[in-house]
C-alpha positions in Angstrom: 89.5 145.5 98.8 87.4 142.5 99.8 85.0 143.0 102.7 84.4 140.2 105.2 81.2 139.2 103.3 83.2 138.9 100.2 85.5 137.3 101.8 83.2 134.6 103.1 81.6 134.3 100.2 84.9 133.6 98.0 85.5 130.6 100.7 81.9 129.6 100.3 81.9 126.0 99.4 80.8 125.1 95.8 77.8 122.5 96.7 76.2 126.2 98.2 71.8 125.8 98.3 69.9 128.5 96.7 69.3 129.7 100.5 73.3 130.3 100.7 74.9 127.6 102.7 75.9 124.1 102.2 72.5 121.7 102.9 72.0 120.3 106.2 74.7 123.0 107.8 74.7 126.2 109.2 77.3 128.5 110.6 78.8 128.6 113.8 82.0 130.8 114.1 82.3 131.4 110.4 82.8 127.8 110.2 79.8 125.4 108.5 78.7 122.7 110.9 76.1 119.8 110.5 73.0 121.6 112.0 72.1 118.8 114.4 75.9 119.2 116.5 74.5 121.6 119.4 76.4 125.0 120.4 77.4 123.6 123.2 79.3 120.8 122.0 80.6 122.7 119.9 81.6 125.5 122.7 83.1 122.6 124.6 85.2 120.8 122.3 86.7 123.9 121.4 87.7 125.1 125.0 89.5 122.0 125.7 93.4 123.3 126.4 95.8 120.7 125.1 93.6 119.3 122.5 92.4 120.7 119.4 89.4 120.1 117.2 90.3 119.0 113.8 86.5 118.1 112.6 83.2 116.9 113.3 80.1 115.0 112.1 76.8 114.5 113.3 76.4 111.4 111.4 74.6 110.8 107.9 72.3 108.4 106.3 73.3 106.8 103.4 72.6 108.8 99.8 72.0 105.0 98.2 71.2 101.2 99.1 75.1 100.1 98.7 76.4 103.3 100.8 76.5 103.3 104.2 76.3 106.8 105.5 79.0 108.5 107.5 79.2 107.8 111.4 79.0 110.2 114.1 82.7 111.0 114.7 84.9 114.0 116.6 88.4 114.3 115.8 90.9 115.8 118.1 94.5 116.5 117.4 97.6 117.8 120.0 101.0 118.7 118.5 104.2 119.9 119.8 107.4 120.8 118.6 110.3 120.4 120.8 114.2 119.1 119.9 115.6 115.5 119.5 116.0 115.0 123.0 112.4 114.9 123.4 112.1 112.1 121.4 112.4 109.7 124.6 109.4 111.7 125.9 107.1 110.7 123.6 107.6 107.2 123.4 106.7 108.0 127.6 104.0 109.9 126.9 102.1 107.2 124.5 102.6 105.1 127.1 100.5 107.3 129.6 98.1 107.7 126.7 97.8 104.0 126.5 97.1 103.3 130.5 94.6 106.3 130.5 92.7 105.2 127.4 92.1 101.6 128.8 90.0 102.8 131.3 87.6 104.7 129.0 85.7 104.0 125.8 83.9 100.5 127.3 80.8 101.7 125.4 79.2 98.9 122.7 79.8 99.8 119.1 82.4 102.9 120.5 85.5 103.1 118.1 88.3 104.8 119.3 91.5 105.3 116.8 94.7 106.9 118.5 97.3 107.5 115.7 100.7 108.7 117.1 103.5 109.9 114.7 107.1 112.0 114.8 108.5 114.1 112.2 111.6 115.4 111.9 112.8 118.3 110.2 116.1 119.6 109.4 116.2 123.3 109.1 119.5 124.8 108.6 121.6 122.7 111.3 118.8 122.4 113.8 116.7 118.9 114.0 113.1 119.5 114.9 111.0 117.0 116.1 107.2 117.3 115.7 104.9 115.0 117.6 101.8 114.6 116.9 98.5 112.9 118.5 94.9 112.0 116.7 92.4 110.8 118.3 89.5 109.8 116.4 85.8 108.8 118.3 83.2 106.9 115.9 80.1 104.9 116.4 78.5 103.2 113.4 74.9 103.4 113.5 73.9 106.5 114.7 72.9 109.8 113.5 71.1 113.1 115.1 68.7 113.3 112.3 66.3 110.2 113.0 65.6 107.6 115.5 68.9 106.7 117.0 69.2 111.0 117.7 68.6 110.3 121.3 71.5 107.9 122.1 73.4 109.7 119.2 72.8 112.6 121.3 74.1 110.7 124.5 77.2 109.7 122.5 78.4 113.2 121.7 77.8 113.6 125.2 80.0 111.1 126.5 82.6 111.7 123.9 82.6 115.6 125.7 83.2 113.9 129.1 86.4 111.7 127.7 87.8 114.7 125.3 88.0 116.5 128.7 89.5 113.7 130.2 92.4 113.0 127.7 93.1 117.1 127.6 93.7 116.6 131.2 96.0 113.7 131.0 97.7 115.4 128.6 98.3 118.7 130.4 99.9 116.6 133.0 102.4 115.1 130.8 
């Protein structure tokens, strides 16, 4: 019988440091995080109600000359499963995504991907349809970890403000 230690362990990642977690991370709800992403970030992207967080990255320098690091990013997703007839809904409902989105994200160097899909799944005799949202913030450039932390910092900042405001749009829809 595995204990929750064990258990944690087991799911430890292989790249583990000598000190027992992955370098540059730490924990945060039995999940490992880049150490630089503040609690409360953390604690906010998670309490959002429609969307969910899928992953996120405090940015990092590049390990040689030719790389070029990994952005800052935060990755939200929001999925529903309903039947064909809400099919028409969705196409309705990336439209209101659209209109709300061209008011935010003005910032220089902001990226801002929205990836909308629908799957469909037969089970039995029943149809299925799953829609699904990703939205993806990035800025190239920054990272919490040297001298860009302060408007990194700011970034993940704003990106709380519009994560807040998208999860409201959607809970209207």
């Amino acid at each position: 019988m595995n204990t929750t230690a064990e258990a944690a362990e087991a799911a430890a990642p292989i790249f583990e440091t000598p000190t027992g977690h992955p370098p540059g991370q730490r924990l945060w709800r039995q999940h490992w995080v880049d150490i630089n992403l503040k609690d409360e970030w953390l604690e906010a992207l998670n309490a959002l109600t429609v969307l969910h967080l899928g992953s996120i990255c405090e940015g990092h320098p590049p390990a040689t000359a030719r790389d070029t690091g990994l952005s800052p990013h935060v990755r939200l997703r929001w999925w529903r499963t309903t039947d064909p007839a809400g099919l028409q809904c969705f196409e309705h409902e990336a439209i209101a995504l659209q209109h709300h989105l061209a008011g935010l994200f003005r910032r220089q160097g902001d990226r801002v991907k929205v990836t909308l899909s629908t799957e469909l799944s037969l089970c039995g005799s029943r149809i299925f349809v799953r829609r699904d949202v990703l939205v993806l913030f990035m800025v190239p450039g920054l990272r919490l970890s040297d001298a860009t932390a302060r408007d990194a910092e700011a970034w993940f900042e704003q990106v709380i403000v519009d994560a807040r405001s998208i999860d409201a749009a959607f809970q209207r829809l």
